[in-house]
C-alpha positions as CSV (number, residue, x, y, z in Angstrom):
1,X,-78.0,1.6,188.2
2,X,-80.3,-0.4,190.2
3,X,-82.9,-0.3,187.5
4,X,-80.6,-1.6,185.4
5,X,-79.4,-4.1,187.4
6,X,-83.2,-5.2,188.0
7,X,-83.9,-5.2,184.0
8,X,-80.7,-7.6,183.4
9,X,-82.1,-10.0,185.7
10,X,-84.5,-10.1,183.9
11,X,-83.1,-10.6,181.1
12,X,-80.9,-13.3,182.6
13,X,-78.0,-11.6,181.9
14,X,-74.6,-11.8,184.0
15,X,-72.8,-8.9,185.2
16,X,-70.2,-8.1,187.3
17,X,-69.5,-4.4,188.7
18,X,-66.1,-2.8,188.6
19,X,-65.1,-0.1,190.8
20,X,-63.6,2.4,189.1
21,X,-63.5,5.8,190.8
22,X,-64.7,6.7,194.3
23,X,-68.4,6.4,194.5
24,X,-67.9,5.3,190.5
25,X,-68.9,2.1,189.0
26,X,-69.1,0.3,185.5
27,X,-71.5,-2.9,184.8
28,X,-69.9,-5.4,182.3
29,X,-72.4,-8.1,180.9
30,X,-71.3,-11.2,179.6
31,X,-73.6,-11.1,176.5
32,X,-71.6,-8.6,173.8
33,X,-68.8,-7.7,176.4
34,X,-70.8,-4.3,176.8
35,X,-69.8,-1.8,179.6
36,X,-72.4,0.6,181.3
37,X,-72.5,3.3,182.9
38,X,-70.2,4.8,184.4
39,X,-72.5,5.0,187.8
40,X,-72.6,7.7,190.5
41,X,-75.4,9.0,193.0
42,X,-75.4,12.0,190.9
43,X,-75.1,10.3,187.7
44,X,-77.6,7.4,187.9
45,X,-78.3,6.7,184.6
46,X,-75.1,6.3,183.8
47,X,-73.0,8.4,181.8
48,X,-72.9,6.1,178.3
49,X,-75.6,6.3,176.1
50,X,-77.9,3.3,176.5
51,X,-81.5,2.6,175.1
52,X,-85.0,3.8,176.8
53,X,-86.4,0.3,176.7
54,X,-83.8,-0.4,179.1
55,X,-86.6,1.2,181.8
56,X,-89.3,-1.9,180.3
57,X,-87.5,-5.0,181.3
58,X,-89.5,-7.1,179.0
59,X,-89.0,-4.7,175.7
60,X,-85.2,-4.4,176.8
61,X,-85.5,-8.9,176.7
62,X,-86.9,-8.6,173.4
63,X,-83.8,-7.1,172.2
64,X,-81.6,-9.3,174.5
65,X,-83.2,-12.3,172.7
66,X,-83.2,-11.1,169.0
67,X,-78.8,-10.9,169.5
68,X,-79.2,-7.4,168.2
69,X,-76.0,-5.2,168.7
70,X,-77.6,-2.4,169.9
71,X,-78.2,-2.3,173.8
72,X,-75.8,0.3,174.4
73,X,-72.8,1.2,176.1
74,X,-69.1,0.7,175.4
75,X,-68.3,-2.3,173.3
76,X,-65.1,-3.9,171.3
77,X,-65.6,-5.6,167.7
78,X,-63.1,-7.3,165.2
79,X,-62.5,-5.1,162.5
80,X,-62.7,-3.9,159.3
81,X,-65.9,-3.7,158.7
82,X,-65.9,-3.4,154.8
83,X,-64.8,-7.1,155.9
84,X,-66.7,-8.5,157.8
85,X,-70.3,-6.4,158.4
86,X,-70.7,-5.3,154.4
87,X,-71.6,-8.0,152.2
88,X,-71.7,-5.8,149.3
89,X,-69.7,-2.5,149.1
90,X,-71.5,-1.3,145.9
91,X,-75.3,-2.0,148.0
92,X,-73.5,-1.3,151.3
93,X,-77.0,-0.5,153.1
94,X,-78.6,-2.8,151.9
95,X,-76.0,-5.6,152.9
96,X,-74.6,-4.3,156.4
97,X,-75.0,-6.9,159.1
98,X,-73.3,-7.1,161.8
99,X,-72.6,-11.1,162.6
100,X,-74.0,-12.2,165.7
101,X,-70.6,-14.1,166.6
102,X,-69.0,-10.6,167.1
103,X,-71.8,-9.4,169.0
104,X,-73.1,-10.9,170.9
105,X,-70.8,-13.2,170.5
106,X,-70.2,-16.0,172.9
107,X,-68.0,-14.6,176.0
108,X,-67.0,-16.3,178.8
109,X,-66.8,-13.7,182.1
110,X,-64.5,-14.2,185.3
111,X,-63.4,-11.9,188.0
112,X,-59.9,-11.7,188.3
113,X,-59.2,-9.4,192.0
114,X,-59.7,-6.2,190.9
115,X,-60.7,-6.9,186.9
116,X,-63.1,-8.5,184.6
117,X,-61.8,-10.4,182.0
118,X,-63.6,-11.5,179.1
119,X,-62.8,-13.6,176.4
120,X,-64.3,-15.5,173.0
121,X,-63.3,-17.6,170.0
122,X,-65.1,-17.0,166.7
123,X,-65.1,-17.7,163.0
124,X,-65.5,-15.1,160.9
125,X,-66.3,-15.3,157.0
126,X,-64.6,-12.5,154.7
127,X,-66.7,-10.2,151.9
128,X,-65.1,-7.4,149.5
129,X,-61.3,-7.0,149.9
130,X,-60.6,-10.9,150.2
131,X,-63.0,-14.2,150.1
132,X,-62.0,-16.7,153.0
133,X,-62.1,-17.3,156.9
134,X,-60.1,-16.4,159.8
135,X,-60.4,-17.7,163.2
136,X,-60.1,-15.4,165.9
137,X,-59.2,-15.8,169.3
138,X,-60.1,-12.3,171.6
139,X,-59.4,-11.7,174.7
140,X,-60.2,-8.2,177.2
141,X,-58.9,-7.7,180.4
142,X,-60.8,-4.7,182.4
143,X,-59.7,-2.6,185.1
144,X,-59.7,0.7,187.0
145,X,-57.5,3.1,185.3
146,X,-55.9,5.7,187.6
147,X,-56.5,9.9,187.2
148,X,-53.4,11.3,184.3
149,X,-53.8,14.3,185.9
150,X,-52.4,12.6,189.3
151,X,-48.6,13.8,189.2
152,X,-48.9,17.3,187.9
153,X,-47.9,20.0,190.6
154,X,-51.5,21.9,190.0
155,X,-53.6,18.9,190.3
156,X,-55.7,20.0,193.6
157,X,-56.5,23.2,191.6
158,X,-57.5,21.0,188.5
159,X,-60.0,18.5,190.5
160,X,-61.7,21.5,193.0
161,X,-64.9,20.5,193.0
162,X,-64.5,18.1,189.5
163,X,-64.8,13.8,190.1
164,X,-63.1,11.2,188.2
165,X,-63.5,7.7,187.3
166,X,-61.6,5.8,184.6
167,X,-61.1,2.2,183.1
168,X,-58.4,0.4,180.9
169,X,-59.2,-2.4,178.4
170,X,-56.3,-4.8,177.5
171,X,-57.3,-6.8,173.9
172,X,-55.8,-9.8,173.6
173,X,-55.9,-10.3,169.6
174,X,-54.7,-13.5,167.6
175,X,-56.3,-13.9,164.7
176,X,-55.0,-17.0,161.8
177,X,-56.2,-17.5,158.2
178,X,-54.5,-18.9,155.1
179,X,-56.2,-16.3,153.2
180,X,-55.2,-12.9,153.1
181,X,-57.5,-11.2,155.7
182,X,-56.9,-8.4,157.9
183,X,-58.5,-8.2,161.5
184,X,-58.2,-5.4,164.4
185,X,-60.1,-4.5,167.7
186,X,-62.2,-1.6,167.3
187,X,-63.6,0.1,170.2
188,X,-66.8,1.9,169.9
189,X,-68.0,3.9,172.8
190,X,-71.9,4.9,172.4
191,X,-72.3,8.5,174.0
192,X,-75.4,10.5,174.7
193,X,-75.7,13.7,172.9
194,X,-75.5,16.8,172.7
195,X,-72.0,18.2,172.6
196,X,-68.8,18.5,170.8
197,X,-66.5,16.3,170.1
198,X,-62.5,17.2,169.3
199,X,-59.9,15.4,168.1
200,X,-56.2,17.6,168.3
201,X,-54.0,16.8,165.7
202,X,-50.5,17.5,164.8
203,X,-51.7,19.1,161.1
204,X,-55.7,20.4,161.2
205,X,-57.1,17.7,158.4
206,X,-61.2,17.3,157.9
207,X,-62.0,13.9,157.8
208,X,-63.5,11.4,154.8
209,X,-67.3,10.7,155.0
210,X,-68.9,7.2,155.0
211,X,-71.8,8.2,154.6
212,X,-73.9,11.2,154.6
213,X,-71.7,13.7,154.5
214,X,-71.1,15.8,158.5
215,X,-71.0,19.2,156.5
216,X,-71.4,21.6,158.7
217,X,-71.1,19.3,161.6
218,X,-67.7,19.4,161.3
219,X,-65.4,22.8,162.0
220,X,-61.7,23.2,162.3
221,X,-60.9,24.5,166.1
222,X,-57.7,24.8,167.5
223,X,-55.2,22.7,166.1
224,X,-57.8,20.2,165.2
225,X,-61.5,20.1,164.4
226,X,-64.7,20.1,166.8
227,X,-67.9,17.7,165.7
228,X,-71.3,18.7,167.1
229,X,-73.0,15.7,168.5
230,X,-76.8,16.3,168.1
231,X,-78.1,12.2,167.6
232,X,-80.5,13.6,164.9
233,X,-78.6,14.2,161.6
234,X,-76.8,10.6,160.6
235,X,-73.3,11.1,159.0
236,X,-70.2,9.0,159.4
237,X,-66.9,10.4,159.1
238,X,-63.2,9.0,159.4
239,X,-59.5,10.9,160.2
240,X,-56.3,9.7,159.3
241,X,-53.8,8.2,161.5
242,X,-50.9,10.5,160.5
243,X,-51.5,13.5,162.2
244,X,-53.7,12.0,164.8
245,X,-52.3,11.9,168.7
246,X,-54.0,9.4,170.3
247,X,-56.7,11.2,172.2
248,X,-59.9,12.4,172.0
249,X,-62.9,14.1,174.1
250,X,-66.1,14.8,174.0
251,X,-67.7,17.6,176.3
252,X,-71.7,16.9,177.0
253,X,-73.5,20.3,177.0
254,X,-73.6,21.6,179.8
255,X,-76.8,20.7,182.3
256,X,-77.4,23.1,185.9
257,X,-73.8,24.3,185.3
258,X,-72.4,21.4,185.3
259,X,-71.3,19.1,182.2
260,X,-68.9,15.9,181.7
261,X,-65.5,15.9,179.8
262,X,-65.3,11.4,178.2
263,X,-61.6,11.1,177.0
264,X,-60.3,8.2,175.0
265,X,-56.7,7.6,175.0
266,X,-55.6,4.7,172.3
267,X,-52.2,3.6,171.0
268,X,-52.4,5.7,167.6
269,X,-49.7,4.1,165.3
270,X,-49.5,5.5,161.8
271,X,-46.9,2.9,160.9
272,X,-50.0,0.8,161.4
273,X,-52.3,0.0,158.0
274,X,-55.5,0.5,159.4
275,X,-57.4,-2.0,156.7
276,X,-61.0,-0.3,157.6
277,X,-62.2,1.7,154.1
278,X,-65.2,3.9,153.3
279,X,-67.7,1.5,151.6
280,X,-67.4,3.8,148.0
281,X,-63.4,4.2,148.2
282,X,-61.6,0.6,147.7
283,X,-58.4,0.9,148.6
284,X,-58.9,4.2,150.9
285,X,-57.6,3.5,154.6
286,X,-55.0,4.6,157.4
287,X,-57.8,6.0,159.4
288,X,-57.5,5.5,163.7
289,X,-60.8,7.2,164.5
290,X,-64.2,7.0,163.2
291,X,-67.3,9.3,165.0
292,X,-71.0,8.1,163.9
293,X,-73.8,10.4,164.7
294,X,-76.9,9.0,164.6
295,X,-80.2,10.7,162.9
296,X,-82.6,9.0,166.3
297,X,-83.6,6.2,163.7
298,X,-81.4,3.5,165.9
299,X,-82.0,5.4,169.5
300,X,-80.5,9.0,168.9
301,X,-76.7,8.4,169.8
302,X,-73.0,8.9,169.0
303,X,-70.2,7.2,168.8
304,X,-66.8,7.4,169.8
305,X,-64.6,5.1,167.5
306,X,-60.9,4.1,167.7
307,X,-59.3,1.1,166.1
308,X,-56.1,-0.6,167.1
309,X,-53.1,-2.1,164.7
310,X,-54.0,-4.0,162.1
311,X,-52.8,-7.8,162.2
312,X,-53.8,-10.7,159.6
313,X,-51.4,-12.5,157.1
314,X,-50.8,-9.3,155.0
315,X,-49.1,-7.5,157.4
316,X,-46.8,-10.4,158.9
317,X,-47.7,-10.3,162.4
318,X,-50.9,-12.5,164.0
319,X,-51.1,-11.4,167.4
320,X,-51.5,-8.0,168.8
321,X,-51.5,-6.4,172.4
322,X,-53.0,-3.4,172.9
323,X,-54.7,-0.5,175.4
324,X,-57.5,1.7,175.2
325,X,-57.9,3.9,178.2
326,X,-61.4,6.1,178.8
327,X,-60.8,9.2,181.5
328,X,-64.1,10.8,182.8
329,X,-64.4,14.0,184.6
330,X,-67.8,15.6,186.4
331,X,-68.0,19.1,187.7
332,X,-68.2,22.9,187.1
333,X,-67.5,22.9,182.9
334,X,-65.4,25.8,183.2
335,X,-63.2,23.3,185.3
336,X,-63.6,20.6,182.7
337,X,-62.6,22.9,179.8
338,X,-60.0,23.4,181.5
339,X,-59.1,19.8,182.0
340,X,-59.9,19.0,178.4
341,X,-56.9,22.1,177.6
342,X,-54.3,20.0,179.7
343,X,-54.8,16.6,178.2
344,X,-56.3,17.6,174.3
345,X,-54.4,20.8,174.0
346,X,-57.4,22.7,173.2
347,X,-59.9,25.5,175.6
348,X,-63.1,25.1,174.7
349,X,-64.1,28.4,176.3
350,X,-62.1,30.4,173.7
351,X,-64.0,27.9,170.9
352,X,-67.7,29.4,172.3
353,X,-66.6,32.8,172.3
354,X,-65.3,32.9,168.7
């Protein structure tokens, strides 16, 4: 953590560091609104996937000063991206870019007691499903987010020899256009592979690829299906909001016997449009979750993806409130599979003897 605290001097970036977990700690930098980490003495590279230049303070400013998205960590954009990042859906590689007023962007930072809040105002221009502008007003409001597991009768038994450290993110969204433009937050949490990833769902249903199809990547488990995480085979895939709950983990492989358990818990709302669509399927959406794996060409990471209700002049409403919550457990991985079987639903040990 130090290192990187050294390297963002560098960089002249400001920070501030939340508490979120005893002996835990996030670092939230006002360019892009990233979060790092989390921090511990054990873990102190940080748990979140973040680039090797980070370790070369003046090849980590290169990115820093070319406003590229990529410098890792946990970050929030404005949504959909058919809309706003894909010029063309029909060359959608060839026109995918992500605007620089979303990320970086141009926060302003404060402390508020025991949060961080951030907040930015941005114009953003409209491609494929509708021609026009919308300004956007987005605000986040950070904070320590207290251990689920807390009230149950067998919690001591649960957390024997396991830590936790958690953190809530309040987003603020108003967005107004006399066009008919959508806009949501979308959370996208950049994790360090290898692993699986699983989503529990109410009715097991694979999801719709992007890009490169996850084939064998993807496997129904449980009631659900398990993605292997790897960061060298690229594919894209998205689930529906329908039968999705509103959580899901990822377990890291496990390292010396011991692993870590990431859970995200969103407001899944299937009453909710969800206007993001797969660049070849106009008209295709509904989906809560998307999970990128990367093929190491940008860095080698995942990504956890979740996207919050829709808002915009189609939908009648221009203002949204919502939560996304990330729980994170250390320790023994038998102890975390067994976590991951209170709050997903779902034992991983029975999955790796099958």
């Amino acid at each position: 953590m130090q290192e990187i605290l050294r390297t963002f001097d560098v960089c002249g970036m400001n920070y501030e560091i939340l508490e979120i977990g005893e002996g835990w700690h996030i670092i939230i930098s006002q360019h892009g609104g990233h979060v790092f980490g989390p921090f511990s003495e054990r873990y102190q590279e940080g748990l979140f996937w973040i680039p090797e230049s980070v370790k070369q303070p003046e090849v980590y400013r290169k990115l820093i000063e070319s406003r590229t998205w990529n410098i890792g960590g946990d970050r929030v954009w404005i949504a959909p991206e058919i809309q706003f990042n894909i010029r063309d859906r029909s060359r959608f590689r060839e026109t995918l870019d992500t605007p620089k007023c979303i990320d970086p962007g141009d926060f302003m930072m404060e402390r508020e007691f025991d949060a961080v809040c951030l907040h930015q105002s941005l114009d953003l221009e409209s491609y494929n499903t509708v021609t026009g502008t919308v300004h956007v007003e987005f605000g986040r409001r950070i904070r320590k987010a207290l251990d689920p597991l807390r009230k149950l009768p067998d919690y001591d038994i649960l957390m024997e020899s396991v830590s936790y450290c958690g953190y809530e993110q309040v987003l603020d969204l108003t967005a107004e256009s006399e066009e008919q433009i959508f806009a949501e937050s979308w959370d996208l949490l950049q994790v360090r592979p290898k692993g699986r990833l699983y989503l529990p769902m109410y009715r097991a249903m694979r999801g719709t690829d992007h890009y490169e199809p996850a084939g064998s990547h993807e496997y129904p488990a449980g009631h659900g299906v398990c993605l292997e995480i790897t960061g060298d085979s690229r594919y894209k895939i998205a689930y529906r909001s329908a039968v999705l709950t509103g959580r899901f983990g990822y377990l890291a492989d496990e390292t010396d016997g011991e692993s870590y358990l990431i859970i995200i818990n969103y407001p899944n709302n299937p009453s909710a449009m969800y206007s993001e669509e797969p660049p070849l399927r106009e008209g295709d959406n509904g989906y809560s979750v998307h999970i990128y794996n990367d093929d190491g060409n940008s860095g080698g990471f995942a990504e956890m993806e979740c996207n919050m209700q829709t808002i915009g002049r189609p939908t009648g409403l221009n203002h949204s409130i919502e939560r996304v919550t990330k729980w994170i457990y250390t320790g023994e991985t038998k102890k975390l599979k067994a976590i991951a079987g209170v709050l997903l639903g779902y034992d991983f040990e029975v999955e790796r003897e099958m």
